[in-house]
C-alpha positions in Angstrom: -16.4 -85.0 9.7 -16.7 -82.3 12.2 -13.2 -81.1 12.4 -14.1 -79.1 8.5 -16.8 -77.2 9.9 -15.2 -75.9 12.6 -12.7 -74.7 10.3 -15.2 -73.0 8.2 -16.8 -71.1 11.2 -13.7 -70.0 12.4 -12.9 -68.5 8.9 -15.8 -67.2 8.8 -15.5 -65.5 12.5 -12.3 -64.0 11.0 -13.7 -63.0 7.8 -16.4 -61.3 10.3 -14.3 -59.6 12.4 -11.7 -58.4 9.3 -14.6 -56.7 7.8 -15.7 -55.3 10.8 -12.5 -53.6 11.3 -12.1 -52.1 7.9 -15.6 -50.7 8.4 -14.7 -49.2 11.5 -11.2 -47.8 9.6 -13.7 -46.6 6.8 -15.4 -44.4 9.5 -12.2 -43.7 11.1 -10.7 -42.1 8.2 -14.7 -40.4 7.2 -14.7 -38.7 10.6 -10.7 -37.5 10.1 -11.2 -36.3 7.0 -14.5 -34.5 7.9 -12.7 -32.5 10.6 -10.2 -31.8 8.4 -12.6 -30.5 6.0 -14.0 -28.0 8.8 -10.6 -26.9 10.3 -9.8 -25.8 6.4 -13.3 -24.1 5.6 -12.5 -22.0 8.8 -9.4 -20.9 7.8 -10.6 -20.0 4.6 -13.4 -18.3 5.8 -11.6 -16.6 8.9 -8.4 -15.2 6.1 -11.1 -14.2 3.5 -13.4 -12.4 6.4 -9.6 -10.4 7.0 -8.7 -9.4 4.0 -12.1 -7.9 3.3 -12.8 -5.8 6.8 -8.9 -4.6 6.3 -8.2 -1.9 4.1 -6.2 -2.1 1.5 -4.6 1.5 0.6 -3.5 0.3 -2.8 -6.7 -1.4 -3.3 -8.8 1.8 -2.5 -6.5 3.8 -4.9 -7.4 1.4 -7.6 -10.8 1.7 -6.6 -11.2 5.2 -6.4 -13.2 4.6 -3.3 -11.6 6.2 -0.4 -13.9 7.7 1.4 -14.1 11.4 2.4 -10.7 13.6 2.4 -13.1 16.0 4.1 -13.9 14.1 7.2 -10.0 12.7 7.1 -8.3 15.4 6.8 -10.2 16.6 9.9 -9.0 14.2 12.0 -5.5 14.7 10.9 -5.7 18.6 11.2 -4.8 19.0 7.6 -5.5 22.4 5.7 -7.4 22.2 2.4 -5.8 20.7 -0.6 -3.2 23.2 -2.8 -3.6 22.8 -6.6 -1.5 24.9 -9.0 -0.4 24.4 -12.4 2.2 22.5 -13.1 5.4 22.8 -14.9 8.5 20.3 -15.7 7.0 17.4 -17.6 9.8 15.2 -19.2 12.2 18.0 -18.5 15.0 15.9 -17.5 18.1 17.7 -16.2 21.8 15.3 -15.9 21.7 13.1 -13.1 23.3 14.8 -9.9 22.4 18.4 -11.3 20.9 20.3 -8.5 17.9 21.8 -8.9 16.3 24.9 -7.0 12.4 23.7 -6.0 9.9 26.8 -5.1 8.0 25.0 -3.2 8.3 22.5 0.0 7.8 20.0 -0.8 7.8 19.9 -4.8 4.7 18.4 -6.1 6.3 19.2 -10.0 9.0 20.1 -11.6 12.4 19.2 -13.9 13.9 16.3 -12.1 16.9 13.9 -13.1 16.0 11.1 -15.4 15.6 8.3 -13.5 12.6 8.0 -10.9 13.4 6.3 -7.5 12.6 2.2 -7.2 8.9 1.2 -7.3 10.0 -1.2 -4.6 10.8 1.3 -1.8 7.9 2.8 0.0 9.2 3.7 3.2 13.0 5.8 3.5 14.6 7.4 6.3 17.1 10.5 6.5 20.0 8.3 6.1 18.7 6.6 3.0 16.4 8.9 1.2 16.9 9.5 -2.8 17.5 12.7 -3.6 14.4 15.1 -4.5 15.3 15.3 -8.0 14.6 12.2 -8.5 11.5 11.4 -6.5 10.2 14.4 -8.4 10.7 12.1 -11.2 8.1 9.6 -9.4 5.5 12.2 -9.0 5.8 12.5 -13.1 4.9 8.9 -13.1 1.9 9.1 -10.7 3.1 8.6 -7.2 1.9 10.0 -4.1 4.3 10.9 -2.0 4.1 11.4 2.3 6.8 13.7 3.2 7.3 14.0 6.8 9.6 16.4 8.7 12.1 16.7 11.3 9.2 16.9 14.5 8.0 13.5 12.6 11.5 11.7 12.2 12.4 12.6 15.7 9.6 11.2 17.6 9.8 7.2 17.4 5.9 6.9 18.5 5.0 9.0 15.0 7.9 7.7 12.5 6.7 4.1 13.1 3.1 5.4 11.9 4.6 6.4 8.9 6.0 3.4 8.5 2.7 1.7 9.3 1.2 3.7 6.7 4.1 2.4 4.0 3.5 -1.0 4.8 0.6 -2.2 3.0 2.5 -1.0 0.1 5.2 -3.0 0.4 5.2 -5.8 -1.8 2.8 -4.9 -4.5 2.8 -5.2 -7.9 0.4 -3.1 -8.7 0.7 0.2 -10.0 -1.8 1.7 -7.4 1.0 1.0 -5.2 2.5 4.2 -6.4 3.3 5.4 -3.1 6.6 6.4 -0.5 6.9 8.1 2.5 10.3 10.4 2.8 11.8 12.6 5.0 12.1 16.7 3.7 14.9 18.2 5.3 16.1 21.7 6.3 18.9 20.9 3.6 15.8 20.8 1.1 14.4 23.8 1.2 11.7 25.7 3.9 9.7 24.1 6.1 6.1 22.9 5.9 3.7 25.6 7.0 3.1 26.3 10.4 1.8 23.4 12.6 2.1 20.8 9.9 4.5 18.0 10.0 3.5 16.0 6.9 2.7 16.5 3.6 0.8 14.7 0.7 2.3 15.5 -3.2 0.9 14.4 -6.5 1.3 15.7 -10.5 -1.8 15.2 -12.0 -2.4 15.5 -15.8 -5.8 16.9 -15.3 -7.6 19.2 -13.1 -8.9 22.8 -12.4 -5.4 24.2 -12.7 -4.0 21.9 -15.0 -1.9 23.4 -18.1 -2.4 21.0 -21.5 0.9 19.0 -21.3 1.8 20.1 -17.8 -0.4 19.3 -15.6 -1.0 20.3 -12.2 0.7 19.8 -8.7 -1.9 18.8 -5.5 -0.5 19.7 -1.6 -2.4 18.5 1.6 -0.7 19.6 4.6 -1.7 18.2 8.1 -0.3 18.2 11.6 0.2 14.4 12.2 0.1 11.1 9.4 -3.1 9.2 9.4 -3.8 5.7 6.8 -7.3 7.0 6.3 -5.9 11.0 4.7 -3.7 8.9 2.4 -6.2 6.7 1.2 -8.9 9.1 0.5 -5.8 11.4 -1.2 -4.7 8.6 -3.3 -8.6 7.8 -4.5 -9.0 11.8 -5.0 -5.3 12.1 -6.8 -4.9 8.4 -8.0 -2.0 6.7 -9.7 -3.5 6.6 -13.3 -4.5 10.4 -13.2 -0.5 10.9 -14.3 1.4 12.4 -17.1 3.1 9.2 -17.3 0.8 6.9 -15.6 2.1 3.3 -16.9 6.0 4.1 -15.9 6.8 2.5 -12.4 
């Protein structure tokens, strides 16, 4: 009569020890899954900490919130922005017509009828669209960083410029209105004296606008700097266009 409850406390030993290890599992898995937890939190935190303590140049052009052009400007030994009334608006001229532009770089003007991709922000000598038609952009609300031949020959200062482009690259939105091109001695006269780069945009309104025309906006400076065309962009932004809705 013996023999059965041995058998029973041996079953029960097992039953003991079976539950025993699922409870350790249980805590196994809890603890795994608990780190897991953490390491994701911290990721989320760390990626959300970067993208707000980075700027965002599109971001601030939608904002309008750019900071000073003043203090930027400064730093980038720009001269004081140009504004003069603009001329040109949906005066579309045959694609390939040249057209004489007054002033270096145009900030209005006739151009050819189709503005250059919304995709491209950045464009070297060898792949630049002609002016006529990123004239057309600046009808549609871009700002555009056009850099000269002191800029496109020094590597250290062309890859700023294409630093600056970056952040563009890939947006969607139309606060990303924005390309950096070369301007060429084939394109008209230099920038003013000292200045390598300069900042266009057609505004629809302003202290020199005409009623349907608009106005043109120049900032000259000596070297690129992120911080000039963000607080340009916020001063001069996207939706402040003839045509602001057109990519």
């Amino acid at each position: 009569m013996a023999k059965p409850k041995k058998n029973d406390d041996r079953r029960a030993r097992v039953e003991a020890m079976r539950r025993e290890a699922q409870r350790v599992e249980r805590r196994r898995t809890l603890v795994v899954v608990g780190v897991c937890a953490l390491v994701a939190v911290a990721i989320i935190a760390t990626t959300a900490y970067y993208l707000v303590t980075q700027d965002d140049p599109a971001a601030t052009a939608a904002s309008g919130d750019g900071g000073s052009l003043g203090d930027a400007a400064q730093t980038a030994g720009c001269d004081n922005v140009v504004l003069r009334a603009a001329e040109g608006s949906n005066d579309h001229l045959s694609q390939g017509t040249a057209i004489d532009y007054t002033e270096a770089p145009p900030a209005f003007g006739q151009h050819w009828p189709a503005p250059a991709d919304f995709a491209r922000k950045f464009y070297t000598v060898a792949d630049r669209p002609p002016v006529e038609q990123l004239v057309h952009n600046l009808e549609h609300g871009y700002t555009i960083l056009w850099y000269d031949s002191t800029i496109a020959d020094d590597p250290d200062a062309l890859a700023q410029v294409e630093a600056i482009a970056q952040p563009f690259e890939g947006q969607q939105d139309l606060a990303a209105k924005f390309i950096a091109v070369p301007w060429t001695s084939e394109d008209g006269e230099p920038f003013p004296a000292g200045k390598h780069v300069a900042l266009t945009h057609w505004s629809a309104d302003g202290e020199s606008a005409v009623s349907g025309q608009g106005q043109g906006a120049w900032l000259y400076c000596a070297e690129p700097g992120a911080d000039v065309v963000s607080a340009f962009m916020a001063e001069f932004p996207f939706s402040d266009a003839l045509e602001p809705q057109g990519a």
